[in-house]
C-alpha positions as CSV (number, residue, x, y, z in Angstrom):
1,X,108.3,144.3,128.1
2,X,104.8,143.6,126.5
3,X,102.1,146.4,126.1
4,X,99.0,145.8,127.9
5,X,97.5,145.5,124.2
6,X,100.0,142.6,123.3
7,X,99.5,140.7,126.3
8,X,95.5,140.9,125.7
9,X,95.9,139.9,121.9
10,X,97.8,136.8,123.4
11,X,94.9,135.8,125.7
12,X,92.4,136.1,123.0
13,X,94.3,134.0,120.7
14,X,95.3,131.0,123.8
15,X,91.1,131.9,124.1
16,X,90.4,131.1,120.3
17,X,92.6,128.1,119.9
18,X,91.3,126.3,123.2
19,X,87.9,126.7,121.5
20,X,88.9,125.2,118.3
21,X,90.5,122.8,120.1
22,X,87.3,122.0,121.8
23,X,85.7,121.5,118.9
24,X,87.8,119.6,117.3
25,X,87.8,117.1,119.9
26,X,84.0,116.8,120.0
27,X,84.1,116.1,115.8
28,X,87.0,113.5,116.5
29,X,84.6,111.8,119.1
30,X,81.5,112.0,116.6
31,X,83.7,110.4,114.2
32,X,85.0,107.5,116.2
33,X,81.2,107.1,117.3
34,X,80.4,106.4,114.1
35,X,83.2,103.9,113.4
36,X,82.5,102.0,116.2
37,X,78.7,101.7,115.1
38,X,79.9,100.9,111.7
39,X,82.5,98.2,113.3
40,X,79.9,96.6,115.1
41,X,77.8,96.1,112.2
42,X,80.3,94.8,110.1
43,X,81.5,92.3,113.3
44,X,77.9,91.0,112.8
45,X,78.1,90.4,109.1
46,X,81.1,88.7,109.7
47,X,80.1,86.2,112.0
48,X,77.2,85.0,110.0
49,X,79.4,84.8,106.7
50,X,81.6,82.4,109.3
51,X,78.5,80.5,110.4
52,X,77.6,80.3,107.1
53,X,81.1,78.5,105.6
54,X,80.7,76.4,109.1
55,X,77.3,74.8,108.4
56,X,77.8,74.6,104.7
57,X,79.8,71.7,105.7
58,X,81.9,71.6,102.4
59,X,84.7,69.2,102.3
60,X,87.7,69.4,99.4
61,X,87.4,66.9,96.7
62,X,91.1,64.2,96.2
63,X,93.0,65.5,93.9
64,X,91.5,68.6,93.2
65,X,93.1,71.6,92.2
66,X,93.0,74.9,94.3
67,X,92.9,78.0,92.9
68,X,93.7,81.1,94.9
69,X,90.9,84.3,94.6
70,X,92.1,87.6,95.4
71,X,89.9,91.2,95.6
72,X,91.0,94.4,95.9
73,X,90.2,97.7,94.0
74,X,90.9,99.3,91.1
75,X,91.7,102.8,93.0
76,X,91.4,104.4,96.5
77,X,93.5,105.1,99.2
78,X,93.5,101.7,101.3
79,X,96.9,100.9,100.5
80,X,97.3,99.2,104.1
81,X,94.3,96.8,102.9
82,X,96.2,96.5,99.1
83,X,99.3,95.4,100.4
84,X,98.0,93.1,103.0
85,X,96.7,91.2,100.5
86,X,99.3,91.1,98.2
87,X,101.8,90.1,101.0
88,X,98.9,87.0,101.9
89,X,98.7,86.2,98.6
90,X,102.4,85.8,97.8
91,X,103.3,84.2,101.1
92,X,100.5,81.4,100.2
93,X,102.3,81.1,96.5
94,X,105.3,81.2,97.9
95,X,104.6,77.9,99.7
96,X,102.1,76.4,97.1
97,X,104.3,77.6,94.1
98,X,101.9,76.3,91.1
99,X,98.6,77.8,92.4
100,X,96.5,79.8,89.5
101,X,95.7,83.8,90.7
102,X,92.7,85.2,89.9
103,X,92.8,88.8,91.1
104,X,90.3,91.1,90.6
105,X,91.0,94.5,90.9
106,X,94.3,96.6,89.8
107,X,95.7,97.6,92.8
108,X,96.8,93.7,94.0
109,X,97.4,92.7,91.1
110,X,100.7,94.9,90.1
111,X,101.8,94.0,93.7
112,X,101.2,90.3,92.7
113,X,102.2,90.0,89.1
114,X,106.1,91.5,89.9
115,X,106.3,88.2,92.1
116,X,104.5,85.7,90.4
117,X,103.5,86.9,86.6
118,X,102.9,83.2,85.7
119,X,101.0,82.0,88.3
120,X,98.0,84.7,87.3
């Protein structure tokens, strides 16, 4: 059977963690916040680079050759973003086989060159 100390140590602690809890959940909400502000604003820049490549009204020349750009970073922790890419990129050379790479950054590019080291 518990002491009347033990059982009053036990409350204090359920006391301490529902208040870290607390306030953990009001940083996670500050951060979220945040990324939603930084969402929209990037949602904005996005549509006028698309409204942009709309009214630039640039049509492919016969016979041209197309050449596939790539850009990633040399370091970080995006690996989800990395390997997105990499993936898009070899899917697209997997269909147009003789395409030139350019990548810029390191990251893609060892994802890329294992595939297709002559295409880059």
């Amino acid at each position: 059977m518990a002491t009347l100390k033990e059982i009053q140590n036990r409350l204090k602690s359920v006391t301490n963690i529902s208040k870290i809890t607390a306030s953990m959940k009001m940083i996670a909400s500050t951060k979220t916040t945040r990324a939603q502000r930084a969402m929209t604003v990037a949602r904005n820049y996005g549509k006028v680079s698309d409204d942009f490549v709309k009214q630039a009204d640039v049509k492919p020349v016969e016979g041209a050759k197309k050449l596939v750009i790539t850009v990633s970073s040399d370091k970080g922790l995006c690996g989800g973003i990395h390997s997105w890419l990499s993936r898009t990129t070899r899917r697209y050379l997997s269909e147009h086989g003789d395409t030139p790479v350019v990548i810029l950054g390191d990251k893609a590019k060892v994802q890329v060159q294992r595939a297709y080291p002559d295409n880059i």
